[in-house]
C-alpha positions in Angstrom: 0.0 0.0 0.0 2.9 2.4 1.2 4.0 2.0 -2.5 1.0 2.8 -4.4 0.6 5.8 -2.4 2.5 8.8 -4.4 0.0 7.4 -7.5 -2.9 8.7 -5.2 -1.9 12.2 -3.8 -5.6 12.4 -2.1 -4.9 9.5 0.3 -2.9 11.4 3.0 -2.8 8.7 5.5 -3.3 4.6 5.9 -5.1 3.7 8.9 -3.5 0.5 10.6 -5.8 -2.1 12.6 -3.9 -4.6 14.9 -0.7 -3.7 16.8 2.3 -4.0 14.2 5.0 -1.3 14.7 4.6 1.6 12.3 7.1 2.0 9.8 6.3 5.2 8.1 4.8 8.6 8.6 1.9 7.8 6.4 0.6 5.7 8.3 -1.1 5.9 12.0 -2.3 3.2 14.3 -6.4 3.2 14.7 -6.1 2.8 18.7 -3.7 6.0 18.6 -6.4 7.7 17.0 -8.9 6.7 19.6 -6.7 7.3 22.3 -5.9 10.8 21.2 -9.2 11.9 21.1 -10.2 15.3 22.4 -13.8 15.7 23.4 -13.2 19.8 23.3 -12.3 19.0 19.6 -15.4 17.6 18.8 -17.9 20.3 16.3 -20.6 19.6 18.4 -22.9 21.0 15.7 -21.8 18.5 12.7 -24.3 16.5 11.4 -24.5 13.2 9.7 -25.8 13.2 6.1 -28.7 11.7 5.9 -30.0 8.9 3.2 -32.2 6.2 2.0 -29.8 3.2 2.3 -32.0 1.4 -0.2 -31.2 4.1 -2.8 -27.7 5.8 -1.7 -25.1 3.9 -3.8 -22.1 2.3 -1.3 -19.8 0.9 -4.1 -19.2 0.3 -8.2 -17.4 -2.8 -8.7 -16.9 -4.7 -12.1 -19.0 -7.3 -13.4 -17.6 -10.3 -14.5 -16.8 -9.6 -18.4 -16.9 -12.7 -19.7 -19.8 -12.2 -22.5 -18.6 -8.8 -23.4 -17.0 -5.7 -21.5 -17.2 -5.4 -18.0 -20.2 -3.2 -16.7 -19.7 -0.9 -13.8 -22.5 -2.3 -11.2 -24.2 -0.6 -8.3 -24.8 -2.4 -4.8 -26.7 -0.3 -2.3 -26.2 -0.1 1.6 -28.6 -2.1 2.1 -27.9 -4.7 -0.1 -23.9 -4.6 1.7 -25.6 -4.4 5.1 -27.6 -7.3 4.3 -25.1 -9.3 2.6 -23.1 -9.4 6.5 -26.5 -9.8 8.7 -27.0 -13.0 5.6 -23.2 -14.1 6.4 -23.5 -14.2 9.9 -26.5 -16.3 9.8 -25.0 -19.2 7.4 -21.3 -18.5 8.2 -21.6 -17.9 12.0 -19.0 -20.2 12.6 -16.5 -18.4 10.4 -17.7 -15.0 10.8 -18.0 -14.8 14.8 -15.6 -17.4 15.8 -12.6 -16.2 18.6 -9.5 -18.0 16.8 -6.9 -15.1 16.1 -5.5 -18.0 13.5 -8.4 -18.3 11.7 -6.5 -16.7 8.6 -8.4 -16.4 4.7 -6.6 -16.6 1.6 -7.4 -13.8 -0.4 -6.9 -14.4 -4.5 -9.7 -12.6 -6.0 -9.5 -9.3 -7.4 -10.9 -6.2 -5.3 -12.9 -4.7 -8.3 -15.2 -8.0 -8.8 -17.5 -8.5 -5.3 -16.1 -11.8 -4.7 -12.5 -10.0 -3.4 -14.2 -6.8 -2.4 -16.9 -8.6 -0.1 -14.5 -10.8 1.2 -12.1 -8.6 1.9 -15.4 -6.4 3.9 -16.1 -9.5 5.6 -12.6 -10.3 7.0 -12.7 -6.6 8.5 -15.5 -7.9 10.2 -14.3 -11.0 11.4 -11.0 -8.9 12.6 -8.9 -11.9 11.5 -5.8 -12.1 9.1 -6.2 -11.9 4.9 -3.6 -13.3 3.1 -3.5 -10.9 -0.5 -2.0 -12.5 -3.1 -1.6 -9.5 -5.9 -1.6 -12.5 -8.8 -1.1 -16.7 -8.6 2.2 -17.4 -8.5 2.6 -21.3 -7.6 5.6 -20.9 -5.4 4.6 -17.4 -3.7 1.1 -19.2 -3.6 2.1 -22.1 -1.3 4.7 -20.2 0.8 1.9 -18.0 1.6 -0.4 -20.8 2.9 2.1 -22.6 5.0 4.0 -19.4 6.4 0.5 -17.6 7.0 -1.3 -21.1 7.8 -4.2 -20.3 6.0 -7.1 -22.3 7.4 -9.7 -20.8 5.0 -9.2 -20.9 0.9 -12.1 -19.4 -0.9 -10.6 -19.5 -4.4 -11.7 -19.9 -7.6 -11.3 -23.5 -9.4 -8.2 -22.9 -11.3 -6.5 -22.6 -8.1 -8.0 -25.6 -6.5 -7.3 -27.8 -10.1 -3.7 -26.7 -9.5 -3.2 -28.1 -6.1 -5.1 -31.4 -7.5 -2.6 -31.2 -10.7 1.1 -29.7 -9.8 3.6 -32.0 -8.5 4.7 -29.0 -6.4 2.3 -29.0 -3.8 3.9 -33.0 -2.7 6.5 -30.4 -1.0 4.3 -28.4 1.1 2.7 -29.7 4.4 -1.1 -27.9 3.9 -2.7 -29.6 6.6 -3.7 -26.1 8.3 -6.8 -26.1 5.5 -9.7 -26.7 6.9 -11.5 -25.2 4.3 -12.0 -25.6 0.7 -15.0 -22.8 -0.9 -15.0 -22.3 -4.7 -16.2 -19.6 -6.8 -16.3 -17.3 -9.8 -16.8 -20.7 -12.1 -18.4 -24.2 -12.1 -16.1 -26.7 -10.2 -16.7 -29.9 -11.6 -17.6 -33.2 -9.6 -14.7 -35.0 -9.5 -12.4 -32.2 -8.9 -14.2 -31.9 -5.1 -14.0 -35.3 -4.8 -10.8 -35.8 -5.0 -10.2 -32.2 -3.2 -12.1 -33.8 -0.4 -9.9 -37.4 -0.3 -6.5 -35.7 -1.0 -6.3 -33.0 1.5 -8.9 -34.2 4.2 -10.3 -30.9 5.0 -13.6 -30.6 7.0 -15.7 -28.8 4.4 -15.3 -28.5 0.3 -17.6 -26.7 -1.8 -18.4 -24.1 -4.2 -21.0 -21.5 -4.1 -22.7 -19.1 -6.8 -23.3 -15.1 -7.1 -22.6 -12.4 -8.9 -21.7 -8.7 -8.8 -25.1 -8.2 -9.4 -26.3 -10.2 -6.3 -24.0 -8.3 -3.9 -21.8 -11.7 -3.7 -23.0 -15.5 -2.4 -27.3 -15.9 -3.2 -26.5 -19.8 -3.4 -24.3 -21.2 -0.6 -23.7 -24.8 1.0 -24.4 -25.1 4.6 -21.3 -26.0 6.7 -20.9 -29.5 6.6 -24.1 -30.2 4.7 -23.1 -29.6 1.4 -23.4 -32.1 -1.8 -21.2 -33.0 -4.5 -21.8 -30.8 -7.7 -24.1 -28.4 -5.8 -23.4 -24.8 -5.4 -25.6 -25.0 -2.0 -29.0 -23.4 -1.0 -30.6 -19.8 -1.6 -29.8 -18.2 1.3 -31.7 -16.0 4.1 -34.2 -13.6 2.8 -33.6 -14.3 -1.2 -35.3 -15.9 -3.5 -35.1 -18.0 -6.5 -36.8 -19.5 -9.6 -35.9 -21.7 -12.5 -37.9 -20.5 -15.2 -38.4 -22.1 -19.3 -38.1 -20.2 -22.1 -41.9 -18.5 -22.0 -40.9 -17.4 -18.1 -42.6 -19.8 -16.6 -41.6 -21.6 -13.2 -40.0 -24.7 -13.4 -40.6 -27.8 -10.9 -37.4 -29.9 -9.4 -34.6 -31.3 -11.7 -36.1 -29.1 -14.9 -33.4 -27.0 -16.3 -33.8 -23.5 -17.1 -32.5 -20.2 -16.5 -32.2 -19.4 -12.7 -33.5 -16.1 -11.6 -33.1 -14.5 -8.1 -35.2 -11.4 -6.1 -34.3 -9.7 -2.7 -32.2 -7.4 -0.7 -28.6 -8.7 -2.4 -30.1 -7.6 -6.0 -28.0 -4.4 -7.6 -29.9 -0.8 -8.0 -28.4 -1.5 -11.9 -25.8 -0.7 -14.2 -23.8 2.7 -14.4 -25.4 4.7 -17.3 -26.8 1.8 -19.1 -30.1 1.8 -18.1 -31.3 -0.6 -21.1 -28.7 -3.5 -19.7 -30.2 -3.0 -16.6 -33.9 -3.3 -17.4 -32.7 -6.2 -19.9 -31.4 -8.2 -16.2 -34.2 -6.7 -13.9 -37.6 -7.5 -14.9 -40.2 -5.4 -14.0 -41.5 -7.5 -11.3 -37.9 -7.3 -9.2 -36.2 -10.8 -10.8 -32.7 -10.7 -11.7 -32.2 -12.8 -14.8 -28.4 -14.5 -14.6 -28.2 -16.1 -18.1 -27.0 -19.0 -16.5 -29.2 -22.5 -16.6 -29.4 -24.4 -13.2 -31.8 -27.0 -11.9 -32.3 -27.6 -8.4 -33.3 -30.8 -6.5 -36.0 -31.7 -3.6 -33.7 -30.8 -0.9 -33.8 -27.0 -2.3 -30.2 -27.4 -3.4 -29.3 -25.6 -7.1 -27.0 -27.1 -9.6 -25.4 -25.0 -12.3 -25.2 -26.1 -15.6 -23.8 -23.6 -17.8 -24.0 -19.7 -19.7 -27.1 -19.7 -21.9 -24.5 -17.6 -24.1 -22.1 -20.2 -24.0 -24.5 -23.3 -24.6 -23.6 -24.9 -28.2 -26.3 -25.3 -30.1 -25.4 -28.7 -32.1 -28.3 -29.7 -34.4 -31.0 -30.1 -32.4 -28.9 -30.3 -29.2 -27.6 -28.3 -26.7 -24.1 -29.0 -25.2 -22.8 -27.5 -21.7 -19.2 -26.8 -22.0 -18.5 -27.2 -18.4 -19.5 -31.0 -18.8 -17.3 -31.6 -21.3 -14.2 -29.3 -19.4 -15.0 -31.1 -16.0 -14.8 -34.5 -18.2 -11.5 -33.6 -19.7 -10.0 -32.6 -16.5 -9.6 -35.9 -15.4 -7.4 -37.5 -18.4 -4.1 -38.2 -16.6 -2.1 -36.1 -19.8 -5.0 -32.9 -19.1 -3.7 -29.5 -17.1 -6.5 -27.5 -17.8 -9.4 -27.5 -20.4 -11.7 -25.3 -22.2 -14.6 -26.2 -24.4 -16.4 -23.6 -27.1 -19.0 -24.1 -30.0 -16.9 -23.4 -33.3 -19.8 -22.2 -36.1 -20.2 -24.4 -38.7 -23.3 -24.0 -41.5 -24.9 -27.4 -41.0 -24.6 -28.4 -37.6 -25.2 -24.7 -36.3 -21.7 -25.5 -33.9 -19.6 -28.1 -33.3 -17.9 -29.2 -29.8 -14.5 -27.7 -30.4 -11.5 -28.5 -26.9 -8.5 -26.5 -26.3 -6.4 -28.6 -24.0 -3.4 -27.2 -21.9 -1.3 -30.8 -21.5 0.5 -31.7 -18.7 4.4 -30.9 -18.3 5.8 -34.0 -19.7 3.2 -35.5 -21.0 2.3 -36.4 -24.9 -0.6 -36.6 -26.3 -2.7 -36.6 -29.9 -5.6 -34.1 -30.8 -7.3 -37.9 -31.7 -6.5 -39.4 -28.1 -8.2 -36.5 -26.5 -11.5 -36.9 -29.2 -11.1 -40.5 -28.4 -11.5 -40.0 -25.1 -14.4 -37.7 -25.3 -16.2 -40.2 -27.2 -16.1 -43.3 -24.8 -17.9 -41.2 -22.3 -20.0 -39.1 -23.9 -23.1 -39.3 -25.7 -22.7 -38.6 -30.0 -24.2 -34.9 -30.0 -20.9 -34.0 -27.1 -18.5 -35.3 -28.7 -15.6 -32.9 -30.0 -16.0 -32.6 -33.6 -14.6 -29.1 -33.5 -11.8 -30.8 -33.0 -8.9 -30.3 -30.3 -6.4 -27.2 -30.1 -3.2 -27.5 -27.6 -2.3 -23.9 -25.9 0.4 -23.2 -22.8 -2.1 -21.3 -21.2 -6.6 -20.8 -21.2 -6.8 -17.3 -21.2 -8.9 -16.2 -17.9 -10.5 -13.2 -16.4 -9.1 -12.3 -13.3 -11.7 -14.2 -11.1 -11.0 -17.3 -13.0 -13.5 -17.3 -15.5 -12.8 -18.4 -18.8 -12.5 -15.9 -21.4 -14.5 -18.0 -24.2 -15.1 -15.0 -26.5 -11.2 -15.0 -26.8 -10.9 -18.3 -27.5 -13.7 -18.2 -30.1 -12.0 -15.4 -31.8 -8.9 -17.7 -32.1 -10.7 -20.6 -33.2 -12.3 -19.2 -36.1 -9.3 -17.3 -37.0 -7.4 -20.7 -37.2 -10.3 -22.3 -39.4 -9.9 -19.7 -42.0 -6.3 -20.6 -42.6 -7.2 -24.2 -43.3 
């Protein structure tokens, strides 16, 4: 921070919580502050401003970007107010728990909610965050063992590389104790083997947005289920609804919709975005298509965007990513629809191999094709790259990838 500060000639001071020794004139302790209060200082006639928390903007973070550009969106007071009273009734345990060690591993940028909200919630709990300004593999693992990092809420890139690197064989991580996952679908096996590898007491992922203030779907601690991104939590709500907008019953999948304090008061100056996601009855319409079971738990499926449409069919490229994550050659995976005039699009991989590993474009369509059913299989083909290209929360940046792809098929 003491770095960045001659960038940002407004920020005269940093204000220090905890008792560390202060190292520079720009910064000052919070309890000197208290302690040096003067009550013949005070301007006995100031005032606060007064406003409607459900109106009065409190931040402008980033959506997610992955579609299109990044929108600036607007959370409330009341939305953030409500997002910690929601915390502290799911997370009580983490929130309000008296273990000074009870450190978080922070990885998520501070412009999407998922870092900013942590980040507020960490203030809260008064404990340590570990900030990691970008994944670096060693840096990454120092910082958990050095810092002993009970908590990771990461997204799943991180958690596939602790499953995949022969790095982490070094490390002793047994101070996790928790394993959340966010920003992108985490596929089945990948928590099951999380949850046999490392032993932790709870693995899961949960789902939210920008637009949702953070978490709207969260596993209960120690009640969550394999492939679920948990329950709609306190005081939201949320619908599965078809194409027509109708409600859908249990296990029908359709876009997942969500109403309540968490929802965003809309995007900076674009109001037709914003009445495009908020209907005018109050739902919030993700894009993304979910079913949920009889226990109330959801299950995310995919981007409605990203959904190829193959013939008749329509293929979730987070099946077929999860899938090729577990070929013993695989690093990382993505899957996109490459357009094609008869078939509308066709399955088409890119595959990020394993250091040391060989393998054929065919061995990874072979693959595909003894475990899928005909309309998934990858007749786009298969690409090999050194790296998926990602947002910084984790996402995948598909319309990247697409833009590749079809710049590749024009050269053939």
């Amino acid at each position: 921070m003491l770095n960045i500060l001659p960038q940002h000639p407004h920020i005269q001071k940093l204000v220090l919580f905890g008792n560390e020794q202060v190292r520079s004139e720009n910064v000052v302790r919070y309890q000197d502050i208290v302690n040096g209060a003067d009550s013949e200082e005070v301007d006995e006639e100031y005032s606060v401003t007064s406003l409607d928390p459900k109106e009065a903007v409190a931040t402008i973070l980033c959506s997610s970007g992955t579609t299109g550009m990044p929108k600036g969106v607007m959370c409330t007071h009341d939305s953030m107010t409500a997002y910690i009273d929601i915390s502290r009734n799911i997370m009580g345990d983490i929130v309000d728990n008296d273990d000074p060690s009870d450190a978080m591993m922070g990885l998520i940028p501070f412009f999407h909610s998922f870092g900013f909200m942590l980040m507020f919630l960490n203030l809260l709990r008064g404990k340590t965050m570990v900030v990691l300004g970008k994944f670096k593999p060693k840096i990454f693992l120092d910082a958990v063992v050095n810092y002993k990092v009970a908590r990771l809420i990461v997204p799943p890139p991180v958690l596939l590389f602790l499953l995949k690197s022969p790095m982490v064989k070094n490390y002793d991580l047994s101070c996790i104790k928790e394993m959340r996952s966010g920003a992108a679908p985490m596929g089945k096996d990948m928590e099951k083997e999380l949850k046999s590898r490392f032993r932790v007491k709870h693995v899961s992922q949960g789902y939210g947005m920008t637009e949702t203030t953070l978490g709207v779907l969260v596993s209960p601690h120690g009640k969550s289920k394999i492939g679920s991104c948990g329950k709609i939590v306190p005081g939201m709500m949320a619908k599965v609804i078809d194409e027509a907008g109708n409600p859908l019953p249990a296990y029908k999948e359709g876009e997942v919709c969500f109403k309540g304090p968490l929802i965003m008061k809309g995007y900076v100056g674009d109001a037709k975005s914003t009445l495009n996601t908020i209907d005018k009855d109050g739902w919030l319409h993700t894009g993304d298509v979910a079913y949920y079971d009889d226990d109330g738990y959801f299950f995310i499926v995919d981007r409605i965007k990203e959904l190829i449409k193959y013939k008749a069919f329509q293929v979730a490229p987070a099946e077929l990513e999860a899938l090729l994550l577990t070929h013993p050659a695989v690093q990382d995976s993505a899957v996109i629809g490459l357009p094609n005039e008869e078939a509308g699009e066709l399955p088409l991989a890119f595959i990020v191999k394993k250091s040391g590993r060989n393998i054929t474009e065919r061995e990874i369509e072979r693959f595909v094709e003894d475990n899928v059913s005909p309309q998934k299989r990858l007749r786009g083909g298969v690409i090999f790259l050194n790296e998926i290209p990602r947002n910084p929360t984790g996402k995948i940046l598909r319309r990247v990838l697409r833009e590749r792809a079809v710049k590749l098929v024009s050269k053939l």
